[in-house]
KOLZA-800660 format. One record per residue (C-alpha): x, y, z. Coordinates in steps of 0.25 Angstrom, whole numbers, plus 5000, padded with zeros to 4 digits. Example, Ala and Ser with C-alpha at 12.3 -4.5 7.8 and 13.67 -1.06 7.14 Angstrom:
BEGIN
<node><u>5049</u><v>4982</v><w>5031</w></node>
<node><u>5055</u><v>4996</v><w>5029</w></node>
***
This chain:
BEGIN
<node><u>5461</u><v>5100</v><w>5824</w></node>
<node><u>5452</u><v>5098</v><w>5812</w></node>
<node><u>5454</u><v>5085</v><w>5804</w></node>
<node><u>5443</u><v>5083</v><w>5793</w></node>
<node><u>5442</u><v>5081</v><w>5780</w></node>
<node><u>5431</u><v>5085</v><w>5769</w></node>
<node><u>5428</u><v>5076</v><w>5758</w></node>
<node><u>5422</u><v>5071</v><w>5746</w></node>
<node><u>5421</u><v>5086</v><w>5740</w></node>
<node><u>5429</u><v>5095</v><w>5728</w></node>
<node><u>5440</u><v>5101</v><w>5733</w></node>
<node><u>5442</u><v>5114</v><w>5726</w></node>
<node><u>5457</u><v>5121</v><w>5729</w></node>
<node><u>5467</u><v>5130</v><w>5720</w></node>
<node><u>5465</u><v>5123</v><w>5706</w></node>
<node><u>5461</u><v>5109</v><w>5710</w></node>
<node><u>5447</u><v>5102</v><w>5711</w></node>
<node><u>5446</u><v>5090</v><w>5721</w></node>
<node><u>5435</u><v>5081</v><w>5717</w></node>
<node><u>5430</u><v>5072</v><w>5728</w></node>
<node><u>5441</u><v>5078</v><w>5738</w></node>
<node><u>5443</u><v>5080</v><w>5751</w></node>
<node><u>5451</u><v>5090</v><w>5761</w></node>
<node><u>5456</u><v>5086</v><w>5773</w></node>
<node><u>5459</u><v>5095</v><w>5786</w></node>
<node><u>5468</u><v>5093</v><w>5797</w></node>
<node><u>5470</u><v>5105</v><w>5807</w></node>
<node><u>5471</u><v>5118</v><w>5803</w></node>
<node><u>5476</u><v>5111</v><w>5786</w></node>
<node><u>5472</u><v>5103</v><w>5775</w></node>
<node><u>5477</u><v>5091</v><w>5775</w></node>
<node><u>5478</u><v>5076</v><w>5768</w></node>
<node><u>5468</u><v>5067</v><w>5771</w></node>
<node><u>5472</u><v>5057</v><w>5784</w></node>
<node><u>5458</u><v>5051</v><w>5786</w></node>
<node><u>5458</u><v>5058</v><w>5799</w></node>
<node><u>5447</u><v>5066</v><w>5804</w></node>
<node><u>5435</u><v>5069</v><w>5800</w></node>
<node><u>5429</u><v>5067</v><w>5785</w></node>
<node><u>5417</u><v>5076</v><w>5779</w></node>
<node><u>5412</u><v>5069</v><w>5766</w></node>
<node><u>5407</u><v>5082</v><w>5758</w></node>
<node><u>5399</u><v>5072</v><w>5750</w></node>
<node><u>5404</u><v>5079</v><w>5735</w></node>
<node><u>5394</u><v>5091</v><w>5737</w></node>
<node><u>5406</u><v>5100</v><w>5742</w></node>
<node><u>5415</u><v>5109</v><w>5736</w></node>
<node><u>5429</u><v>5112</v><w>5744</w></node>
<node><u>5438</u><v>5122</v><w>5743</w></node>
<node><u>5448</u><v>5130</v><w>5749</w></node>
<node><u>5442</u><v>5141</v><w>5760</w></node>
<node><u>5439</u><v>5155</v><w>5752</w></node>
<node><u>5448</u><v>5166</v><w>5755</w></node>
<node><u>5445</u><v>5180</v><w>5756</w></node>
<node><u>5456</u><v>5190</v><w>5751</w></node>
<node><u>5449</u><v>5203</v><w>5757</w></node>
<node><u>5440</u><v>5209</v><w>5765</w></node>
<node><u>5437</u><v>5218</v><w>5776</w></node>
<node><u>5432</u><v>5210</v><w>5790</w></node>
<node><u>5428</u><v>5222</v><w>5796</w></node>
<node><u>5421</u><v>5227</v><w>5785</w></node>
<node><u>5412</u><v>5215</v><w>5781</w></node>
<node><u>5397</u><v>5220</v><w>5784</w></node>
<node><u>5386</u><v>5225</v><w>5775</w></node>
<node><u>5380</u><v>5231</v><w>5768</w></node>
<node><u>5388</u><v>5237</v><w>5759</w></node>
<node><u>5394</u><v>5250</v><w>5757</w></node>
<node><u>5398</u><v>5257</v><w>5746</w></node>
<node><u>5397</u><v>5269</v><w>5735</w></node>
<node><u>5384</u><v>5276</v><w>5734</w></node>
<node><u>5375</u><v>5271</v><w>5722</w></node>
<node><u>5382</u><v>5273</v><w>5707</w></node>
<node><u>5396</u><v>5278</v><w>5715</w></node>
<node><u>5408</u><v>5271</v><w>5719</w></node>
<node><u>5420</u><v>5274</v><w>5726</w></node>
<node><u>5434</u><v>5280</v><w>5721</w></node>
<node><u>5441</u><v>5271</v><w>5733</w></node>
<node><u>5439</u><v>5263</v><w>5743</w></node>
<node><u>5441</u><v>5276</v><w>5753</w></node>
<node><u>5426</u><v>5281</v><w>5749</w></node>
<node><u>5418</u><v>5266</v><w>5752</w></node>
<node><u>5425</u><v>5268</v><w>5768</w></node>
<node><u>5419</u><v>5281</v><w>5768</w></node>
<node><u>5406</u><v>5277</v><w>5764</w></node>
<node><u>5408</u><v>5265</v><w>5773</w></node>
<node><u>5412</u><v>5271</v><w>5787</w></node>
<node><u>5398</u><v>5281</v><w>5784</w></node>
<node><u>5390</u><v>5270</v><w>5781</w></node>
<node><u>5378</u><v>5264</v><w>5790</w></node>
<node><u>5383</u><v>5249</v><w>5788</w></node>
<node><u>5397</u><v>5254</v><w>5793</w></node>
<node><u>5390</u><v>5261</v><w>5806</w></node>
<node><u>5381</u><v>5247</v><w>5808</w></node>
<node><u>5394</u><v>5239</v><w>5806</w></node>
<node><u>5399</u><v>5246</v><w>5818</w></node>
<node><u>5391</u><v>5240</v><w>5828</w></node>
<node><u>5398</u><v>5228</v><w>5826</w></node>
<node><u>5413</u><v>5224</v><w>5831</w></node>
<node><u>5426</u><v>5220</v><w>5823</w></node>
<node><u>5425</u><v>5209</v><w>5831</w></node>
<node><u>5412</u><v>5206</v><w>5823</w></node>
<node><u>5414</u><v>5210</v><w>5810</w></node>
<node><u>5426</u><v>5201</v><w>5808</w></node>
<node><u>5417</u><v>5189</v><w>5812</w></node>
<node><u>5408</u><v>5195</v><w>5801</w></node>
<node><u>5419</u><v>5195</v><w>5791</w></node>
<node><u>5424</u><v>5182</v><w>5795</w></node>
<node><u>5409</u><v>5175</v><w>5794</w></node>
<node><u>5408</u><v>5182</v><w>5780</w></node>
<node><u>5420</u><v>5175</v><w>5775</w></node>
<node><u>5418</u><v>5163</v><w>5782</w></node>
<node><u>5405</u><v>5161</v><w>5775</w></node>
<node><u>5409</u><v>5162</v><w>5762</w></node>
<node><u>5419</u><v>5151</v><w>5764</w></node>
<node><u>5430</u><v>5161</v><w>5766</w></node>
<node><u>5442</u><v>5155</v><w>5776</w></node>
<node><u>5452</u><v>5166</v><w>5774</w></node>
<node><u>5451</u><v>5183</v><w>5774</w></node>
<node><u>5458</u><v>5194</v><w>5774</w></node>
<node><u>5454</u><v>5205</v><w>5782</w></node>
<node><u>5459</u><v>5219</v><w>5775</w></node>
<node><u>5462</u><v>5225</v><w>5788</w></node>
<node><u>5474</u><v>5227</v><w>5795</w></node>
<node><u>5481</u><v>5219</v><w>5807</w></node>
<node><u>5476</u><v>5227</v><w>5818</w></node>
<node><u>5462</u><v>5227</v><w>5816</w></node>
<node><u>5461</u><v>5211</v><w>5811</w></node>
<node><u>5471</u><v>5203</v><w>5821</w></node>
<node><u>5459</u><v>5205</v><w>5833</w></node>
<node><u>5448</u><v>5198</v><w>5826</w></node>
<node><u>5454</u><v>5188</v><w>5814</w></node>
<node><u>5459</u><v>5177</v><w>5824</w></node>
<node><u>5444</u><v>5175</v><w>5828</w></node>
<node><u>5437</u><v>5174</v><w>5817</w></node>
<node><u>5432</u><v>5161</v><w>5810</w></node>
<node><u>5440</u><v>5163</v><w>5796</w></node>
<node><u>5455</u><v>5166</v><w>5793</w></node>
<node><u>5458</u><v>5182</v><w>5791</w></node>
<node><u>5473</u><v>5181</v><w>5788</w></node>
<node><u>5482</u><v>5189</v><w>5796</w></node>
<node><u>5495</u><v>5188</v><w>5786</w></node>
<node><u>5494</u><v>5203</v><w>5778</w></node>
<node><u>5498</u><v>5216</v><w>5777</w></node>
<node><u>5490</u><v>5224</v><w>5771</w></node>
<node><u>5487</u><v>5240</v><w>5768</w></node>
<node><u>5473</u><v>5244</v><w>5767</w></node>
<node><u>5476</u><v>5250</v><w>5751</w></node>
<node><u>5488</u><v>5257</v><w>5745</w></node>
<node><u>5483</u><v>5272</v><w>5746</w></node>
<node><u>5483</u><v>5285</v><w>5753</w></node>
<node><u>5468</u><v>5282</v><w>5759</w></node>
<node><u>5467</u><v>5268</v><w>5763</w></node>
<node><u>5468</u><v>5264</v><w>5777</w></node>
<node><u>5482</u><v>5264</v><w>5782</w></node>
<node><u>5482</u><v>5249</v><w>5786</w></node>
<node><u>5494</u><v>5241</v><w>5789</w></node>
<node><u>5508</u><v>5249</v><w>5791</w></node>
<node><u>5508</u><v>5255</v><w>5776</w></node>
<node><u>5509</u><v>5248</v><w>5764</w></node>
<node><u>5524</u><v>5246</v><w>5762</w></node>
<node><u>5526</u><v>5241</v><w>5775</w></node>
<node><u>5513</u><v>5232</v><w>5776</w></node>
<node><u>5519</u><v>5227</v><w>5761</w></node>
<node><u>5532</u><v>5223</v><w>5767</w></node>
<node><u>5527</u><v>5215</v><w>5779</w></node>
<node><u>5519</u><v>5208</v><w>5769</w></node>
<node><u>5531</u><v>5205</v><w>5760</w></node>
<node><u>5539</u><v>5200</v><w>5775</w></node>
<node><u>5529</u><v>5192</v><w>5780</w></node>
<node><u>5523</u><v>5185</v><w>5764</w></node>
<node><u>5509</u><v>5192</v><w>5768</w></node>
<node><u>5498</u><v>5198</v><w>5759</w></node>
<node><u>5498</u><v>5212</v><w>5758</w></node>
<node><u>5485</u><v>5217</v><w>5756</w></node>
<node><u>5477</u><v>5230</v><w>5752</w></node>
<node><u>5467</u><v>5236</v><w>5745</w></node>
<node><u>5473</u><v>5242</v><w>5732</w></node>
<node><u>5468</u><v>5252</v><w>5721</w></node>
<node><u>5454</u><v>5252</v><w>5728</w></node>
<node><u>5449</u><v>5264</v><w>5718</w></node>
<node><u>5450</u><v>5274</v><w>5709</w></node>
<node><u>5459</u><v>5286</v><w>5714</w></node>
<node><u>5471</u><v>5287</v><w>5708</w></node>
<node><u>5478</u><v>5282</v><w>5723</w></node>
<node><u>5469</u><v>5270</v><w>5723</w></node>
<node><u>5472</u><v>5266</v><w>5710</w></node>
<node><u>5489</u><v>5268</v><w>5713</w></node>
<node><u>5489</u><v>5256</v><w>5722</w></node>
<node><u>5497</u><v>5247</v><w>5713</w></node>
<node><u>5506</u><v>5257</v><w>5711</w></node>
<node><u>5508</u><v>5260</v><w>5725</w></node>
<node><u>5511</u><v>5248</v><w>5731</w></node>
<node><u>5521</u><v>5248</v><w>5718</w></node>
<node><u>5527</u><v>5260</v><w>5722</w></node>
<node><u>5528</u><v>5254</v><w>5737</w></node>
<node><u>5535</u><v>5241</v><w>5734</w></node>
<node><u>5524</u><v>5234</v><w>5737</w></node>
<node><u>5517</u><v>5229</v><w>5725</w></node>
<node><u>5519</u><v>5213</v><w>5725</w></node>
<node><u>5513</u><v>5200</v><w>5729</w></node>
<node><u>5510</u><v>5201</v><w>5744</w></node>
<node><u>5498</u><v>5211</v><w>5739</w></node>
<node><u>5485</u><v>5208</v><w>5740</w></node>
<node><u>5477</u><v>5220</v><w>5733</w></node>
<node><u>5463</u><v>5222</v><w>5738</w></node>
<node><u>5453</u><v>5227</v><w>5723</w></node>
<node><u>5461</u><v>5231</v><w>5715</w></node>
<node><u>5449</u><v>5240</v><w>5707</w></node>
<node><u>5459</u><v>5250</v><w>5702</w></node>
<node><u>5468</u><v>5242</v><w>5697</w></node>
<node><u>5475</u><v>5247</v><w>5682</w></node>
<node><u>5480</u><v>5234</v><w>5673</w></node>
<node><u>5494</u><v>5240</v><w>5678</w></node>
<node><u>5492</u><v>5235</v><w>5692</w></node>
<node><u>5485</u><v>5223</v><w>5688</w></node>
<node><u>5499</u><v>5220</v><w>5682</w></node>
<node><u>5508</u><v>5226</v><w>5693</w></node>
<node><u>5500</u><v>5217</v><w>5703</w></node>
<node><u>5500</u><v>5203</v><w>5694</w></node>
<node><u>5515</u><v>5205</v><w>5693</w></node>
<node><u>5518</u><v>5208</v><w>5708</w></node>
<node><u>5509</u><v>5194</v><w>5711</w></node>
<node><u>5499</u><v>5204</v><w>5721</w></node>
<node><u>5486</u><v>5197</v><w>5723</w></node>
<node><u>5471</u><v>5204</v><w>5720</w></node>
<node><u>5458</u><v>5203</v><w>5731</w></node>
<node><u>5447</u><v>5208</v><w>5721</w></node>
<node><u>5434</u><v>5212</v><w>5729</w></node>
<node><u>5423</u><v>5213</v><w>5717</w></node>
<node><u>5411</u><v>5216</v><w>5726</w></node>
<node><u>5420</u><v>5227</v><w>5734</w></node>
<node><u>5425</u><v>5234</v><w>5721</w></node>
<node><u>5413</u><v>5235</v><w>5713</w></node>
<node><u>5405</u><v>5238</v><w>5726</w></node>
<node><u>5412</u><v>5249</v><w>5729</w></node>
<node><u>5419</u><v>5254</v><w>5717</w></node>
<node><u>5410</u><v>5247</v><w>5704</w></node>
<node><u>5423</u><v>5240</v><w>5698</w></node>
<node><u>5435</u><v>5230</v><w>5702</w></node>
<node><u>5447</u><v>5226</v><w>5698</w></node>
<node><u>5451</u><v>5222</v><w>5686</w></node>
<node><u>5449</u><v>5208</v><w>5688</w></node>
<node><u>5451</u><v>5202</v><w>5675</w></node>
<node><u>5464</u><v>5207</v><w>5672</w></node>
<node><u>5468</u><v>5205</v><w>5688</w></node>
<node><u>5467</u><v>5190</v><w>5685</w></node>
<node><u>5472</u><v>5190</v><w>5673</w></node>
<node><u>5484</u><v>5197</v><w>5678</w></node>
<node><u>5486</u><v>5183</v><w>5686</w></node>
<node><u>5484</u><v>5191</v><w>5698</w></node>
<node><u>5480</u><v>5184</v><w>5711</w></node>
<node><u>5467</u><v>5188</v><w>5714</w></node>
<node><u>5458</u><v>5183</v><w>5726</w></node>
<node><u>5443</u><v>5189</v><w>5730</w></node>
<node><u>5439</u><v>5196</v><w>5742</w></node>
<node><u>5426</u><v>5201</v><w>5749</w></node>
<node><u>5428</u><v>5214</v><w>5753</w></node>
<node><u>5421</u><v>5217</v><w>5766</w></node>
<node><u>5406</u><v>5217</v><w>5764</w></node>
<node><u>5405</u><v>5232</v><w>5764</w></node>
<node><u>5409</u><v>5232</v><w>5749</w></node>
<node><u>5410</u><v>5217</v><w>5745</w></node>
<node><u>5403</u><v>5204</v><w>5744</w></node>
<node><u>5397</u><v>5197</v><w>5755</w></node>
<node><u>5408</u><v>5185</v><w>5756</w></node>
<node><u>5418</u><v>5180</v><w>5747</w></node>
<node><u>5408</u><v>5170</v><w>5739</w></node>
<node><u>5398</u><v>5183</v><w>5735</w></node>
<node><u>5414</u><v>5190</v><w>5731</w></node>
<node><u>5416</u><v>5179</v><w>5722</w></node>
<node><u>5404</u><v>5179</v><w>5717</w></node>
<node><u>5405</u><v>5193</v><w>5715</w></node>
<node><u>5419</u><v>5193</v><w>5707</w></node>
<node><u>5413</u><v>5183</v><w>5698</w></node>
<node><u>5402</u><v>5190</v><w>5693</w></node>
<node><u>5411</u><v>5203</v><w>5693</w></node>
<node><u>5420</u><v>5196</v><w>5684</w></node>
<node><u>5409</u><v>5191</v><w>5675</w></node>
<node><u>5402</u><v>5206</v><w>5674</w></node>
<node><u>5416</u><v>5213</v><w>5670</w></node>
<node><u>5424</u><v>5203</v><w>5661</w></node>
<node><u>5412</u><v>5194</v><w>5654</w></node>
<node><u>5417</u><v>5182</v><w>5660</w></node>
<node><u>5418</u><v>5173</v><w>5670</w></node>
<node><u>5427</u><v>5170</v><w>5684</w></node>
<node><u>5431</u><v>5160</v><w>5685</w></node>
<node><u>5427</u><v>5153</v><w>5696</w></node>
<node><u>5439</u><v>5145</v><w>5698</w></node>
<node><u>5446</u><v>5158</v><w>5700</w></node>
<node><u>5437</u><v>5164</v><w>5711</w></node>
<node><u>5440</u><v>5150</v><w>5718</w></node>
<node><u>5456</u><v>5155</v><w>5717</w></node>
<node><u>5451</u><v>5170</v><w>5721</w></node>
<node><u>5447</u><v>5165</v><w>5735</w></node>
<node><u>5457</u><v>5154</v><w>5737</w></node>
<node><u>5470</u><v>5151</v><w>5730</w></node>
<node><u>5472</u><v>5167</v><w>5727</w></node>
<node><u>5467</u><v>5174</v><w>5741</w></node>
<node><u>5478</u><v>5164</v><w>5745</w></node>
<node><u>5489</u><v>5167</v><w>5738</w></node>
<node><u>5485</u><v>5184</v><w>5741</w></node>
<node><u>5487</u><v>5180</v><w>5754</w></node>
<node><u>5500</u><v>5172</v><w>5753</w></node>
<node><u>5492</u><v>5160</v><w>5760</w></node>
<node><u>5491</u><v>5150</v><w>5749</w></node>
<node><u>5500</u><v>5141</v><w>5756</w></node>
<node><u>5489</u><v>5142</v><w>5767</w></node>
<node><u>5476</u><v>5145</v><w>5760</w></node>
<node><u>5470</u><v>5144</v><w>5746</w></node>
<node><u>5467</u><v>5127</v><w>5743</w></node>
<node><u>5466</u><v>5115</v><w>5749</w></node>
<node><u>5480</u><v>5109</v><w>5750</w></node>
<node><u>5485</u><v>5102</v><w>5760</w></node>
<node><u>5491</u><v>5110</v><w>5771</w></node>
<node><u>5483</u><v>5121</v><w>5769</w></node>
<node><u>5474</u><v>5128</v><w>5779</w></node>
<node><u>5461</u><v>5121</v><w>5779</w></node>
<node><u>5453</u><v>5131</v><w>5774</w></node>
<node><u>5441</u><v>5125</v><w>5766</w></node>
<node><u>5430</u><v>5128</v><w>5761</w></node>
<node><u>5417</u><v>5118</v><w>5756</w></node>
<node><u>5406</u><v>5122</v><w>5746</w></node>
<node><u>5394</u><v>5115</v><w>5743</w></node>
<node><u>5397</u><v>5110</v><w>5729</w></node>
<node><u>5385</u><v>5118</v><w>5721</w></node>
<node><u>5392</u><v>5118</v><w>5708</w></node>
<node><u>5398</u><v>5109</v><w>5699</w></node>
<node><u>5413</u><v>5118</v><w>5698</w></node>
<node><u>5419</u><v>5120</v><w>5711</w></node>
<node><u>5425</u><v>5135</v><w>5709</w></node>
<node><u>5409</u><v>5137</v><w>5704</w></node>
<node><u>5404</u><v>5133</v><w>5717</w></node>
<node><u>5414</u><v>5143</v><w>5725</w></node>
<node><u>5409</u><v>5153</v><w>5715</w></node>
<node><u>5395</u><v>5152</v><w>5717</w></node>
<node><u>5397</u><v>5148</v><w>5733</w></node>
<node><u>5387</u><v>5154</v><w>5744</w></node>
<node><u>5389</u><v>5155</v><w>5760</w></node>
<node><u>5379</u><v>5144</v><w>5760</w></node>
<node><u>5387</u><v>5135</v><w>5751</w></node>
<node><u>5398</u><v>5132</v><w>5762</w></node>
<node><u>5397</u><v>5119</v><w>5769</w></node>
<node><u>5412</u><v>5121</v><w>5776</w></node>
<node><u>5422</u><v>5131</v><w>5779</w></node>
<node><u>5436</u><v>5128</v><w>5787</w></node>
<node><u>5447</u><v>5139</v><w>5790</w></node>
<node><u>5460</u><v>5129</v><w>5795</w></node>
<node><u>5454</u><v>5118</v><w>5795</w></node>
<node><u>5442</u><v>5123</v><w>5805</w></node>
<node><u>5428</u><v>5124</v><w>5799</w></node>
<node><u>5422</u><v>5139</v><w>5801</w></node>
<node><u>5409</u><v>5134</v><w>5794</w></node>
<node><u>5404</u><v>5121</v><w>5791</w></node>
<node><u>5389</u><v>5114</v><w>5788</w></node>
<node><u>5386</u><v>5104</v><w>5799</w></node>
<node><u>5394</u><v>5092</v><w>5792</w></node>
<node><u>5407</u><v>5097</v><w>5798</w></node>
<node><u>5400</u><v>5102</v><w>5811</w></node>
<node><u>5411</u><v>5092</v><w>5819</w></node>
<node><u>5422</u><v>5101</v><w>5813</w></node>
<node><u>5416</u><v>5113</v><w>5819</w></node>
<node><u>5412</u><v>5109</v><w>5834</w></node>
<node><u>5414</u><v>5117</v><w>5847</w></node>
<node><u>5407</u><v>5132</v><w>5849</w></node>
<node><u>5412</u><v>5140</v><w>5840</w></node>
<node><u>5403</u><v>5138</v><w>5830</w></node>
<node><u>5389</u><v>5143</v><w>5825</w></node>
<node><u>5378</u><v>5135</v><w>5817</w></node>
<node><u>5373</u><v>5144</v><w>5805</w></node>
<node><u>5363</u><v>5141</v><w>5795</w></node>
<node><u>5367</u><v>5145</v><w>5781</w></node>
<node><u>5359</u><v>5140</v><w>5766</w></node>
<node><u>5350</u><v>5130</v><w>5776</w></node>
<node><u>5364</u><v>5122</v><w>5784</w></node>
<node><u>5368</u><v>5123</v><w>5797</w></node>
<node><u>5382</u><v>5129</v><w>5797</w></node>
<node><u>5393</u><v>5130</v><w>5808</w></node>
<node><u>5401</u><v>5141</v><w>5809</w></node>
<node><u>5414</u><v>5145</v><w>5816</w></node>
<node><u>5411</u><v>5154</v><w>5826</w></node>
<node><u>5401</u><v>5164</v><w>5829</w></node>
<node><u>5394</u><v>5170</v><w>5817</w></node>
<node><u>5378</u><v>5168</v><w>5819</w></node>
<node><u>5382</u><v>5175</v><w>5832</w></node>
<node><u>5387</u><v>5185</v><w>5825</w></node>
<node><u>5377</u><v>5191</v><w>5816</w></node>
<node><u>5369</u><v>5191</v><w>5828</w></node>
<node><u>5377</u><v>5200</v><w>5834</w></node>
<node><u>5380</u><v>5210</v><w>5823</w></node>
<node><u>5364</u><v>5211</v><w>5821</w></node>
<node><u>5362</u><v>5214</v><w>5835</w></node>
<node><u>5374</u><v>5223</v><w>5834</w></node>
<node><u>5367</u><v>5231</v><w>5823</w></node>
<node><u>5353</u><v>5230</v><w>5830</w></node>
<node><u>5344</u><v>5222</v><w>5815</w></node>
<node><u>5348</u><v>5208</v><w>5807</w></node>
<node><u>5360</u><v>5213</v><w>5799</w></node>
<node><u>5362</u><v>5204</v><w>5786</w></node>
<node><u>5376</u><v>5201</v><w>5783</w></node>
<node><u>5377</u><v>5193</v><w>5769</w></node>
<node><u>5390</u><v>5185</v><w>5772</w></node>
<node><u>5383</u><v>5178</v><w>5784</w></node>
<node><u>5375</u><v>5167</v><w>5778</w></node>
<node><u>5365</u><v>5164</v><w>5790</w></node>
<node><u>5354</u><v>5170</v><w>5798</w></node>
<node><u>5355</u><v>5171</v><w>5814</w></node>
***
């Protein structure tokens, strides 16, 4: 059982700022400090905060490059970018590798950008094979839809019915919603009104045709937001109406996408949604807010913020450390890189960790990767991995969201 403690850093979690602090482990939770175990002085050059959260993305989906509308078009809905995708070279390629090895993919994209907790917008049965392996935590408690129209997907056992059992069992119910410009796409809100089913369990995946009517109807039912910037002006040159999303007092958390249309990682998102805010209002993000947008608000989405979220005692130790590069703590998990990390735990267990907390991470599960000039252990297999899928594809594949060579 892991029983350690990391000291002499800021601890950054929900509103607070811990100067000099320390977080303590014990099993799978935080705990109070015993004096037991094993103390790591971070020397007051380390930055810790809660492990990230990513509200959305696709783990079957996350290769590159990109694929999207033909240059100076974009698409009407999401239904025309799957078209484009199923025809495209990269999708063929992408075919040589297994599920198998595309969700190890996806869960080393995460893990990297110092991302403990994922959703994986797909349903049950295609999933629960793969998620128990995998390095991170893909939560399992949702119901879901894959959008609220005639041409999505058909995932889940319809929308009424996957609403309900989320309503039962206090889960998310998550789906894309108004993903366009047709007339349906942008019915969503009114659908799901018309169902019954517009309410707080929902977590509603872009948004980008959303009228100041559903911004209204979705603040007053208390449903959450995933906004996916890189995604939406990828693939359709505009996004939500972000401003007036927030200022509704809407809960609103940042996802990836998969990399066919979004970011790399979640720290190139954030980085992204910044600079998308500045270039259509004028003004700033704060950064304080991204902090909550992959924490405190992914965790509330996912009705886990008894679980998940900060640093409290009794929570799940899930943490994350930064090198402290700038003065203001949200400002340094803006600006992070994948090479900023120096540890990353998922219950109390370190995924990835420089060779200071090599102790904690001992037996053969591990691999050694060299990432911005240090040697870092990593949960798992993944230098073997990107072997693999370059031989698979027959040359050296680059993928961006894995910050090593082999």
């Amino acid at each position: 059982m892991a029983h350690y403690t990391l000291a002499n850093a800021e601890i950054v979690s929900g509103t607070s700022i811990k100067h000099k602090g320390s977080v303590s482990v014990s099993g799978a939770s935080l705990a109070a400090f015993d004096g037991k175990g094993r103390s790591f002085d971070l020397g007051g050059g380390s930055y810790i905060y809660p492990a990230l959260i990513n509200i959305h993305d696709h783990m079957r989906g996350n290769y590159l490059p990109r694929v999207g509308p033909k240059k100076g078009r974009f698409y009407l809905n999401w239904s025309y970018w799957d078209a484009d995708l199923k025809s495209s070279s990269v999708y063929e390629e992408r075919a040589n590798l297994s599920v198998d090895t595309m969700y190890y993919l996806s869960a080393y994209k995460n893990l990297f950008s110092g991302v403990a907790t994922v959703n994986d917008h797909f349903p049950h049965e295609i999933n629960d094979p793969y998620i128990p392996f995998l390095p991170i935590r893909v939560i399992k408690e949702y119901t879901l839809a894959h959008e609220c129209s005639s041409y999505d997907l058909k995932w889940g056992k319809g929308v009424k019915v996957e609403h309900d059992m989320a309503v039962e069992k206090n889960w998310p119910f998550i789906t894309h919603l108004e993903e366009g410009f047709d007339l349906e796409a942008q019915d969503g809100v009114g659908i799901l009104e018309r169902m019954g089913c517009l309410d707080d369990k929902n977590v509603f995946i872009h948004c980008i045709g959303f009228s100041d009517e559903d911004i209204a109807k979705t603040a007053q039912a208390g449903a959450s937001i995933s906004w996916c910037p890189a995604s939406n002006l990828f693939m359709f040159n505009v996004t939500c109406k972000i401003r007036k999303i927030l200022k509704a007092g809407i809960n609103v958390a940042i996802g990836t996408d998969s990399t066919h249309t979004g970011s790399a990682n979640l720290f190139a998102e954030m980085k992204f949604a910044r600079d998308t805010y500045r270039a259509l209002y004028g003004e700033d993000l704060d950064a304080k807010t991204l902090f909550h947008m992959v924490t405190v608000n992914p965790a509330k989405a996912f009705r886990i913020q008894d679980k998940s979220g900060t640093l409290d005692e009794g929570k799940r130790a899930d943490i994350l450390v930064l090198k402290a590069k700038h003065e203001d703590p949200y400002e340094n998990l803006a600006h992070a890189r994948m090479e900023d990390i120096e540890f990353l735990s998922v219950d109390g267990q370190p995924v990835y960790a420089d060779e200071r907390f090599a102790e904690l991470m001992q037996g053969p599960k591990h691999e050694t990767v060299r990432v911005g000039g240090r040697d870092m252990k990593v949960k798992g297999s993944p230098l073997t991995l990107y072997r693999s899928v370059r031989k698979a594809v027959g040359f050296e594949k680059r993928l961006d969201y894995l910050p090593f060579e082999c």
